[in-house]
C-alpha positions in Angstrom: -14.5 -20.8 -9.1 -11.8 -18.5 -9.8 -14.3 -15.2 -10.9 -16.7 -16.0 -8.2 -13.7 -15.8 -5.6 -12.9 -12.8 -7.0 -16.2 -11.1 -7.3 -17.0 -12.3 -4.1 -14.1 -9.9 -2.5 -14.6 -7.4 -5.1 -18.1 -6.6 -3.2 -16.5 -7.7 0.6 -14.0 -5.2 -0.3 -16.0 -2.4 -1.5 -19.0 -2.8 1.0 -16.4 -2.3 3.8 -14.1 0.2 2.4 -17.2 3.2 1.2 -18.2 2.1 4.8 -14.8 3.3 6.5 -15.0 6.3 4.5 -18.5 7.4 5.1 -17.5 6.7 8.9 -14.4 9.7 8.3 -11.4 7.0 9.2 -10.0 7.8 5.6 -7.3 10.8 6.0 -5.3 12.8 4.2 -2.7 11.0 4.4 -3.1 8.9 2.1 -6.2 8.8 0.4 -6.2 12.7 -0.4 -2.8 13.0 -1.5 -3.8 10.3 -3.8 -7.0 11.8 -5.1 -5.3 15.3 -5.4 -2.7 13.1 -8.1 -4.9 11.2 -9.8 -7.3 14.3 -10.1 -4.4 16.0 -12.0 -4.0 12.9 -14.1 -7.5 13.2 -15.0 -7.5 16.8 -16.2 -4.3 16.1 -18.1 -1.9 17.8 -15.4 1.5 16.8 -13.5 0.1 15.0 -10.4 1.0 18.3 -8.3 -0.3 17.6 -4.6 -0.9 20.6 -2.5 -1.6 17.9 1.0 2.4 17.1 0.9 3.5 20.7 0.5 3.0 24.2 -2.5 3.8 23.1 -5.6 4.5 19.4 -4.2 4.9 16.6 -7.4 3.8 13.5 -6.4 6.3 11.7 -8.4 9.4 13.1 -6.3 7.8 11.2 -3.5 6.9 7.9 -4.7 7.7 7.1 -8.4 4.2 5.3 -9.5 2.9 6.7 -12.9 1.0 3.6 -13.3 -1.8 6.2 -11.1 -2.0 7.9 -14.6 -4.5 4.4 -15.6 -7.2 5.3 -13.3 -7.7 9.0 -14.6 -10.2 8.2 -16.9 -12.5 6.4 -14.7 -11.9 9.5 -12.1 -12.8 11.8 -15.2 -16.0 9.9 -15.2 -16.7 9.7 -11.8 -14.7 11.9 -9.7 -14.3 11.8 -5.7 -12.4 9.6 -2.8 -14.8 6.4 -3.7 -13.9 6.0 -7.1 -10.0 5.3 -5.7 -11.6 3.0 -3.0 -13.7 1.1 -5.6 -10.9 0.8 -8.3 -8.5 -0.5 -5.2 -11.0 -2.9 -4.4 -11.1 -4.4 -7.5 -7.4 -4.4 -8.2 -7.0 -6.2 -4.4 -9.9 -8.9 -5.1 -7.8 -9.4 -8.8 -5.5 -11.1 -7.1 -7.6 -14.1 -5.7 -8.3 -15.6 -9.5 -5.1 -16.6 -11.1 -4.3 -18.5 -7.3 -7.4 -20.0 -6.9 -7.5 -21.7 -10.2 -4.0 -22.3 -10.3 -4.5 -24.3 -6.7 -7.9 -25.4 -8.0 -6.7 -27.1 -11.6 -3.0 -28.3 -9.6 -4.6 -29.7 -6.1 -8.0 -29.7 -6.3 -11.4 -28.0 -5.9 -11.3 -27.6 -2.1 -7.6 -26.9 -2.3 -8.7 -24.3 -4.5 -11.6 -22.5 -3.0 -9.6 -22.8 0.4 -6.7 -21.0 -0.9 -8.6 -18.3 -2.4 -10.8 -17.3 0.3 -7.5 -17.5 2.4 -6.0 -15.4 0.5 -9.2 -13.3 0.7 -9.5 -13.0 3.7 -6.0 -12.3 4.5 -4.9 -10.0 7.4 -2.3 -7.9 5.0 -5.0 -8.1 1.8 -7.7 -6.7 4.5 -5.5 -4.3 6.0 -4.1 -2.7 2.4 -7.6 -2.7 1.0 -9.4 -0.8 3.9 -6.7 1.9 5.0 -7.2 4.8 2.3 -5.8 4.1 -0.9 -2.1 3.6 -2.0 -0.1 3.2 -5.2 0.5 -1.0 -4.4 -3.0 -1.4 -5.0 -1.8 -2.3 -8.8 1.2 -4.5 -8.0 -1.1 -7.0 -5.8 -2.5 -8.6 -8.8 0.2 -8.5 -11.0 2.2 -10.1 -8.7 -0.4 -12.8 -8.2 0.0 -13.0 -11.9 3.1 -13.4 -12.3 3.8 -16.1 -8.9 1.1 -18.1 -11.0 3.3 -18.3 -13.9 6.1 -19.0 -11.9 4.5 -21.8 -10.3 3.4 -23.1 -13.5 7.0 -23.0 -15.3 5.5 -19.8 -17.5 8.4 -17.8 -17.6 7.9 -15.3 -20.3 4.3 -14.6 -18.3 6.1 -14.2 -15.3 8.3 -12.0 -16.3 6.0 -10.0 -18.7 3.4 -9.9 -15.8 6.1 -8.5 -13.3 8.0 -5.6 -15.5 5.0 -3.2 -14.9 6.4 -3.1 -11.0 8.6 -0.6 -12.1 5.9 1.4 -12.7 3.8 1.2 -9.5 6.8 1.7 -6.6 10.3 2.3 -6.6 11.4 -0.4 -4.2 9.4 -3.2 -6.9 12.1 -3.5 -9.3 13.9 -5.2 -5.9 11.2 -8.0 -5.9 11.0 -7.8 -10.1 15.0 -8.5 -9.7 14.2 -11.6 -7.4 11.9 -13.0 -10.2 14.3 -12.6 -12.9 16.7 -14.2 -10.3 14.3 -17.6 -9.8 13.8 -18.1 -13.5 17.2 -17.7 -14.0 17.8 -20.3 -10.8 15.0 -22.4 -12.7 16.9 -22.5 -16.4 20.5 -23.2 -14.3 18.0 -26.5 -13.2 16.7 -27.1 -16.5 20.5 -27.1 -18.3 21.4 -30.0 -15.8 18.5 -31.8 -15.4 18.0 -32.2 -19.5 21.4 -31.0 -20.7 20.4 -32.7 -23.7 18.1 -30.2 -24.7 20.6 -27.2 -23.4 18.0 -24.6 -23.2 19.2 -21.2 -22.5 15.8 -19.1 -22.5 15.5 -19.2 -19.0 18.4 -18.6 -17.7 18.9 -15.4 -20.4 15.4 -14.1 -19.4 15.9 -14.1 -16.0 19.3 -12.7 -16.1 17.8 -10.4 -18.3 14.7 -9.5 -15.9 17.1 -9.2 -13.0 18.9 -6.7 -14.5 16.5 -5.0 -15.7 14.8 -4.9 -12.1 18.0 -3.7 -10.3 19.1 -0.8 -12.9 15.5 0.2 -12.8 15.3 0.7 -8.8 18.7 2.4 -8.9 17.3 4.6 -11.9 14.5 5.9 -10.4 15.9 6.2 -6.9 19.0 8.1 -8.0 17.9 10.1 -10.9 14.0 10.4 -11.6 13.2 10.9 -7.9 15.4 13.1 -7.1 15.0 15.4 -10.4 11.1 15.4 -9.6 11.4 16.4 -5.7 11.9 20.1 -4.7 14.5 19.1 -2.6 16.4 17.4 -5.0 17.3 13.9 -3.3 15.0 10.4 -1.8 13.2 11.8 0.7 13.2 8.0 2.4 17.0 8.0 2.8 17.0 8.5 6.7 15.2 5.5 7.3 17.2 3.3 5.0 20.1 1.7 6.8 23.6 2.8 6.3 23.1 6.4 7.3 26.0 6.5 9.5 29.9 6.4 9.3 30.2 3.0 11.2 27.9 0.8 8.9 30.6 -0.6 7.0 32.5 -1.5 10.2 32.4 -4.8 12.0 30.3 -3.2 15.1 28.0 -1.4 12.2 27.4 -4.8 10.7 26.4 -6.4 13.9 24.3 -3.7 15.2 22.6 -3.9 11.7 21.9 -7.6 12.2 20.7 -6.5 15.2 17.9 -4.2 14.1 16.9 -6.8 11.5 15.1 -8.9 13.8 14.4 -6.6 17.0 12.1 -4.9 18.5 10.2 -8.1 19.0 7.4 -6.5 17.1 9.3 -7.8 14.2 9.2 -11.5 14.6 5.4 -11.1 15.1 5.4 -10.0 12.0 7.4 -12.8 10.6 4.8 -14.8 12.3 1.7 -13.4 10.8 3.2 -14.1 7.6 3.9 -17.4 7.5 1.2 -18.9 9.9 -2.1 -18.4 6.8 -0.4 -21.3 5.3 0.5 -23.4 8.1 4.1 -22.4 8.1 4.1 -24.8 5.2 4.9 -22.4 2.3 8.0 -21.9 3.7 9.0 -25.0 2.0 8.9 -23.1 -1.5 11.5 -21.3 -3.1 8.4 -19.0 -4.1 8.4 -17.4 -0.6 12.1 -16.1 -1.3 10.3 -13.5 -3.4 9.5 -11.8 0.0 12.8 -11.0 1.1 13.2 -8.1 -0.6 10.4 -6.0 0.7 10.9 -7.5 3.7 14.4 -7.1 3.8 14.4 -3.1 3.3 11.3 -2.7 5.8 13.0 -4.5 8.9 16.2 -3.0 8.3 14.6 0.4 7.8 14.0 2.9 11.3 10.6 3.5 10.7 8.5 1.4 13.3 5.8 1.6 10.8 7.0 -1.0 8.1 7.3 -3.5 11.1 4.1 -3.5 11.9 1.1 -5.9 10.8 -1.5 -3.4 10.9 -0.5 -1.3 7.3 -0.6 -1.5 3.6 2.8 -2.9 3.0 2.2 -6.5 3.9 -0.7 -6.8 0.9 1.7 -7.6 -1.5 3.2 -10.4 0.7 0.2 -12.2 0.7 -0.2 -14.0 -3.0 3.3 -14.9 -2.1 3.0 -16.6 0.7 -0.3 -18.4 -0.3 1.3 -19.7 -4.0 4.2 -20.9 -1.3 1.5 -22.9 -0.1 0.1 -23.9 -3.7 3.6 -25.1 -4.9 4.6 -27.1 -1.9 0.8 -28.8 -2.6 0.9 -29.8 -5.8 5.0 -30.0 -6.1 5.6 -32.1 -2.9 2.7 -34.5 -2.6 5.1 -37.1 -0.4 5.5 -34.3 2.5 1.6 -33.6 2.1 -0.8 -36.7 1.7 -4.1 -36.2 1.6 -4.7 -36.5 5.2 -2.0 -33.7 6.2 -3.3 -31.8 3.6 -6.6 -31.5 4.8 -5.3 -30.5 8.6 -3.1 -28.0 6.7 -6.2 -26.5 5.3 -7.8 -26.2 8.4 -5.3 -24.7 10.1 -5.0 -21.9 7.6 -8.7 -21.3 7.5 -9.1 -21.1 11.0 -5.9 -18.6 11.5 -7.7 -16.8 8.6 -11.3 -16.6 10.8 -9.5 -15.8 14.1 -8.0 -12.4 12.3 -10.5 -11.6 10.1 -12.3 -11.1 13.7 -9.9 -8.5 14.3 -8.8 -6.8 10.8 -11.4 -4.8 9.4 -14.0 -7.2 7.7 -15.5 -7.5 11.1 -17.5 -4.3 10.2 -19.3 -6.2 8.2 -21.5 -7.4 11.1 -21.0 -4.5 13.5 -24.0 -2.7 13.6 -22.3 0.3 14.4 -20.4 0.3 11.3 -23.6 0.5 9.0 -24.2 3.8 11.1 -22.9 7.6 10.1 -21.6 9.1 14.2 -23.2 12.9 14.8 -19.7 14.0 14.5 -19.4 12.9 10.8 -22.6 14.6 9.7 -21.9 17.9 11.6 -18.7 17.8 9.4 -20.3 17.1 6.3 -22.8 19.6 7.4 -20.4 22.6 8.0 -17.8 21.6 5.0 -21.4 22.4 2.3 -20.8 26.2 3.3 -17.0 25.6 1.2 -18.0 26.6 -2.3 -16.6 24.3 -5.0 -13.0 25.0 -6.6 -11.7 27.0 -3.4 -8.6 26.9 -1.1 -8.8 25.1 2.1 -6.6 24.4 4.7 -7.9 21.3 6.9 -6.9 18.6 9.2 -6.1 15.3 8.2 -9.3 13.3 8.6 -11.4 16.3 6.8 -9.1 16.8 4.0 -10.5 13.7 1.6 -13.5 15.0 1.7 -12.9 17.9 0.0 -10.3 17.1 -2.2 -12.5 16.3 -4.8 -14.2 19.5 -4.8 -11.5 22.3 -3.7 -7.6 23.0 -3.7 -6.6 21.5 -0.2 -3.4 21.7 1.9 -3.0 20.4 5.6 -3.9 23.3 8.3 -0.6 22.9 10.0 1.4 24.2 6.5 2.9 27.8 7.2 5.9 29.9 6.5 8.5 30.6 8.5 12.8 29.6 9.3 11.7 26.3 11.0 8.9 24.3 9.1 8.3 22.3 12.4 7.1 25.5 14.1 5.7 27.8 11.3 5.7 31.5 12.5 3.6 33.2 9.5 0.9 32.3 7.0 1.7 29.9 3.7 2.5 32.0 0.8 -0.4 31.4 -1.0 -3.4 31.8 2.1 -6.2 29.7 1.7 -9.4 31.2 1.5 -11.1 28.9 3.9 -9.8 27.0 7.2 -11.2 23.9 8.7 -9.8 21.9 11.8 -10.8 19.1 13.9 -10.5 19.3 17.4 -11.2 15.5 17.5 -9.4 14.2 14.6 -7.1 10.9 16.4 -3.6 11.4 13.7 -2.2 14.1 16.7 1.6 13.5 15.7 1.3 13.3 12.2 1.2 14.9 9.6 0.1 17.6 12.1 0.8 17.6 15.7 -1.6 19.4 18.1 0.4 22.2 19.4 1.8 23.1 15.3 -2.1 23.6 14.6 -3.4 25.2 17.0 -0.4 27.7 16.6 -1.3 28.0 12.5 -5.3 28.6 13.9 -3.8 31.7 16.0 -1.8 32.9 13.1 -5.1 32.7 10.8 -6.8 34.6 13.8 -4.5 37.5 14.0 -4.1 38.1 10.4 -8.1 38.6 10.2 -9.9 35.2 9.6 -13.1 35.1 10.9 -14.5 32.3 12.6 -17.5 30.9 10.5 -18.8 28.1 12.5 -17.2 25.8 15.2 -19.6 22.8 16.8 -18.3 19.6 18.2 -14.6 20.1 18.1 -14.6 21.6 14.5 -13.6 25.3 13.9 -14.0 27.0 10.6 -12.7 30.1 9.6 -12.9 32.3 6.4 -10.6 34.6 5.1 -12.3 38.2 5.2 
């Protein structure tokens, strides 16, 4: 049940994802940046990535050399879909070790109910169709790992979470939070059976929690920083703590303040719990959120609050082996009957927002459909030759960076980078804008491109083509 659960998504996942894409609602930002790395990695160079600035290393941003394991497939098959596909399968990974762990512990309907649920997700949905990104990897191995967890496996738990440290820098927060159950867990075992006075436990997950914390700190305060051309985290500002009064009694309140307002933030709190009937929040499993969730509400960027990004994904086999654990681990508070009811609810929650998270293309007839503006791009982006410079917008940029160097159109030089008042250093050799591309705030707001398209104007560029919305120029 487990692999056909799994394969199931695998193709859900992969139909709807190349169908985004082919529809142009992939961007830059993210799925370029991350082709332009793992394109390096695949042609055995630093993952330099021209999108986030000249020169930019990848690994200054986010620390996540665990990209470096899909270079060889990208060798083989270069372009944006290979990323999509390999994401797809990593994400649909994640439904086997739950499903049979539910499936062998509760039952067969248990099972296939919880791994369609988890499936089917809102925060698995969302992560798998919006571009690519880095946690892609730690979905499944955190799946893994809560398995083992559940099942009292702590060496597999433990050996399934250390390669977090390779796929984010905030994931040896959550790695520390395992180490810190199986730990909890040995503490139980020594006093429940202190006849047998086993210490493993309770040494590997002090171990494992150590490990966790020293290796956030370690890549936050030294390899980060040593890898970034400006020297420091560039996520700092958003952390909490950033001013004087923080360690003050009003700083403290107004931080427990922030934790649980706007309002936007208990809806996510909501979404989270409400796949599994609120019931996993009987199982110490669910603690393993906290963490992540911890540093995103705190955090200023309105972003991390919200339900509609990658960052819940790896919330989600949390949550659901929660659910799995309170099943099979608390049959008084769950009989049969509840159980069923529980099910049910969690299925239809699952139904309701799959109607409104992107698997609903999968019936849309308009999604199996390329819009005119999407071929007249593809159309005008052929007269780019293969291997050049480009400056684009956001939403063009991933389909050229398998083919061409390719920075953002809004990238110039100047005393303010906000408000560039001369060409990059470097000029492309070709520019390419969309006058209808939706991301008008960021990474490029409206009024800094159109003042980089007069710049490109009055130092000579000449304009090539421009049809519905989309100018392209060449450098003379």
């Amino acid at each position: 049940m487990g692999w056909t659960v799994t394969a199931v998504f695998f193709v859900l996942y992969t139909v709807v994802s190349v169908l985004r894409n082919d529809r142009m609602l992939n961007a830059g930002y993210d799925l370029g940046i991350f082709e332009q790395a793992i394109r390096a990695y695949a042609h055995g160079r630093a993952p330099v990535v021209e999108l986030k600035g000249p020169g930019f290393n990848l690994l200054g941003d986010h620390f996540h050399p665990i990209l470096a394991l899909l270079a060889p497939l990208y060798r083989l098959f270069p372009g944006a879909v290979t990323l999509l596909v390999a994401q797809a399968a990593l994400m649909a990974l994640a439904c086997f070790p739950l499903t049979r762990w539910a499936h062998r512990a509760v039952g067969p309907l248990t099972g296939l109910a919880v791994g369609c649920g988890l499936g089917a997700s809102w925060g698995l949905v969302a992560g798998v169709t919006k571009d690519f990104h880095e946690i892609c990897f730690a979905v499944p191995l955190l799946a893994f790992s809560v398995t083992a967890l559940g099942q009292r496996r702590w060496w597999a738990a433990a050996a399934w979470a250390l390669p977090l440290l390779l796929v984010k820098e905030d994931l040896g927060l959550t790695l520390a939070a395992i180490g810190a159950y199986i730990a909890w867990q040995g503490v139980r075992e020594r006093r429940d059976r202190p006849a047998e006075r086993r210490r493993f436990p309770l040494l590997l997950g002090v171990a494992v929690a150590f490990l966790g914390m020293a290796g956030t700190a370690v890549e936050i305060l030294v390899l980060l920083p040593a890898m970034n051309p400006r020297g420091g985290f560039d996520y700092w500002h958003q952390m909490p703590g950033e001013t004087s009064s923080t360690g003050s009694l009003p700083g403290l309140v107004s931080m427990g303040v922030h934790l649980l307002w706007p309002p936007m933030k208990w809806l996510l709190l909501f979404m989270l719990a409400a796949p599994t009937a609120f019931l996993g929040l009987r199982s110490p499993l669910t603690l393993l959120c906290i963490p992540t969730l911890a540093w995103r509400l705190l955090a200023g960027n309105e972003h991390y609050w919200q339900p509609n990004f990658h960052y819940n994904a790896i919330l989600m086999p949390l949550v659901f082996a929660g659910l799995i654990d309170v099943l099979h681990r608390r049959p008084e508070i769950v009989p049969p009957h509840r159980r069923r009811k529980v099910l049910a609810f969690s299925a239809a929650f699952t139904a309701v927002t799959a109607a409104v998270y992107p698997l609903h293309d999968l019936v849309l007839p308009s999604a199996w459909q390329t819009p005119a503006h999407v071929r007249t791009a593809e159309r005008l982006l052929t007269r780019i030759p293969d291997g050049d410079t480009v400056a684009s917008s956001n939403r063009l940029a991933p389909m050229l960076t398998g083919r061409a160097t390719v920075s953002l159109v809004c990238f110039g030089t100047g005393p303010d980078p906000a408000a560039p008042t001369a060409l990059p250093a470097d000029p492309p050799r070709w520019v390419v804008a969309d006058r209808n591309d939706p991301t008008v705030k960021t990474p490029c707001p409206v009024a800094q491109t159109h003042r980089m398209l007069r710049l490109y104007r009055a130092h000579g560029y000449v304009q090539v083509a421009e049809e519905d919305g989309i100018t392209l120029l060449r450098r003379p």
